[in-house]
N, C-alpha and C positions, 0 to 999 in steps of 0.2 A: 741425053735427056731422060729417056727410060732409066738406064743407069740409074742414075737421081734419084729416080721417085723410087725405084724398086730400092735404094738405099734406105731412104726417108723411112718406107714403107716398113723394114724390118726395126727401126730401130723404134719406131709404135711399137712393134707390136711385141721389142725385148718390154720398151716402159711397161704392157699390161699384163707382163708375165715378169717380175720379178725385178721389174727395173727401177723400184723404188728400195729404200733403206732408209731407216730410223737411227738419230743416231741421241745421245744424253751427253749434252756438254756440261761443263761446267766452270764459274768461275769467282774467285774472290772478292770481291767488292768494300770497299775503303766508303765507308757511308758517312754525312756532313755532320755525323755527331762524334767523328773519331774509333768508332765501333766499326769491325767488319765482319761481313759475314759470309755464307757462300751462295750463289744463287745458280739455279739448275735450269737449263736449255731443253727443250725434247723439238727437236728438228726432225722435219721431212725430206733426203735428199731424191731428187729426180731428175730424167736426162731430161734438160730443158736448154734452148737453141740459148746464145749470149743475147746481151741487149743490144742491139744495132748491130749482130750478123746470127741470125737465125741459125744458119747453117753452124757454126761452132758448136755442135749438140756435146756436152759430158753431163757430170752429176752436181747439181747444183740444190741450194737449197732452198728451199719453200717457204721463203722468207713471211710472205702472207698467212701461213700457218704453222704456227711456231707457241709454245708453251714456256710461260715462266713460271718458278714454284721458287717460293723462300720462304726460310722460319725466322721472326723476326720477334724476340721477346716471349718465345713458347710458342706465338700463334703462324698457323701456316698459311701461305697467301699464295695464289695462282691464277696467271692471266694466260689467255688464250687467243690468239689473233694476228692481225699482221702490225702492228705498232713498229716503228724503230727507233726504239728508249735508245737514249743516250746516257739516264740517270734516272737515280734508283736514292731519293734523300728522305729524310724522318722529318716530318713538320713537327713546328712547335709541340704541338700535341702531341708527340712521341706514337705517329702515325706515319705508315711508310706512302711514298708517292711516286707516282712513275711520270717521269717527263720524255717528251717524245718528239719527231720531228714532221709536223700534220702533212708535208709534202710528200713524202715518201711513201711509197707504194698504194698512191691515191689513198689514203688513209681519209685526206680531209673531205674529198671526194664521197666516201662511202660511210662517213660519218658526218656530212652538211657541218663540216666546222667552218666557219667563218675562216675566210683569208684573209680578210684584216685585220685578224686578231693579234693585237700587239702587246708585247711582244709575241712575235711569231711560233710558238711549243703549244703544244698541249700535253695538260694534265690529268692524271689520273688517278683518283683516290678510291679506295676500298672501301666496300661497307662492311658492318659489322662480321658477315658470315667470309670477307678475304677473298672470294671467289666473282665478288657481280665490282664494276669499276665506273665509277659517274666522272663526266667530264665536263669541268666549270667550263664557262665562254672565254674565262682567258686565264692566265695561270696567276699563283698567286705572289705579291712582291717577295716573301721573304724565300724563293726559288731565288732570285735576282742575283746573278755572280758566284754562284754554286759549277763547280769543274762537273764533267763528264764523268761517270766511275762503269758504266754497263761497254763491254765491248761489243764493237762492231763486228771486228775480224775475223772473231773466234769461231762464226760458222765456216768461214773459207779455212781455217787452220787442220792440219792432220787432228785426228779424235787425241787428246790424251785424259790416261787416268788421274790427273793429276789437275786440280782446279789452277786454270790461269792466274798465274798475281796479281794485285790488286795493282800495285806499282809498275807493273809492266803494263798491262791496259791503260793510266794516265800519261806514263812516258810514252807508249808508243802511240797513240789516239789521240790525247789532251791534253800534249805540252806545247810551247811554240815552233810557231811556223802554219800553223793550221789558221784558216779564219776564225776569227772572237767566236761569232757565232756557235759555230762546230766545235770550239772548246770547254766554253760556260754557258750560261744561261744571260744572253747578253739583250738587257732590259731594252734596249736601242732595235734591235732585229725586226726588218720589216719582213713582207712576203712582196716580191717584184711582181707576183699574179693577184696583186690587190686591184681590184679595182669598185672604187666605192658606186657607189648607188646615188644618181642625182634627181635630187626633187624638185 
């Protein structure tokens, strides 16, 4: 039992001496106007225990604070936070949008989004300066039936210098076999932690 904790104990105190690493991913992105372009990652990894065994400490990453940067038509755009986009589409207005999964890493939690917002995403649009991101109460139809194109994986993946393909992130993430939900933007999608309000 001592063992243990004198294990636990050094591997604190590797994390506050050196035990963190920054890393710049990168990857190509197939956007719903036909246009692709690349968008850039800046990850925090950390020795952090797995989800349901503490005890499996390696370098994982910080998925709650995470950076995206893209240049989209000359202008630069960059979010900061824990979101987990799935997609990354140009609205009508030739305005880019990030849609997101509100469950994931209490996201909806820590931003009071309504869980019964149906369908179940959330959205996020840019203001003018690209940098600040307003989030409508529910997303908008013409998202409805648009694929996934932002990788999941690519932070568990070895670093490379080389940006991910675009076609290899919908083959491997957003083609069948997967739930509707988890591939498109699927207008139907409820949240099973709905629970309405009765008057």
């Amino acid at each position: 039992m001592s063992r243990s904790i004198g294990w636990l104990c050094a591997l604190f105190l590797l994390a506050g001496c050196g035990g963190e690493r920054t890393e710049h991913l990168s990857q190509e992105v197939l956007l719903n106007t036909g246009e692709k372009i690349v968008v850039h990652w800046t990850v925090v990894y950390s020795l952090q225990g797995a989800s349901g065994n503490p005890m499996d400490i390696k370098m994982r990453p910080r998925l709650d604070h995470k950076t995206l940067n893209f240049n989209y038509r000359g202008k630069d755009y960059r979010y900061y936070g824990g979101g987990d986009f799935f997609l990354l589409a140009i609205s009508p207005e030739g305005r880019p949008t990030l849609v997101l999964y509100p469950g994931s890493n209490a996201w909806d939690y820590r931003h009071n989004y309504n869980k019964c917002a149906t369908p179940y995403y959330a959205q996020l649009n840019p203001d003018d300066s690209g940098q600040n991101w307003g989030i409508p109460s529910n997303i908008e139809p013409w998202l409805y039936g648009l694929r996934g194109n932002l990788s999941g994986i690519i932070f568990g993946l070895p670093p490379s210098p080389e940006p991910r393909g675009a076609l290899l992130t919908i083959e491997k993430e957003y083609s069948a076999g997967r739930d509707k939900y988890l591939m498109l933007v699927d207008p139907t999608y409820t949240n099973r932690d709905c629970k309405p309000q009765l008057y």
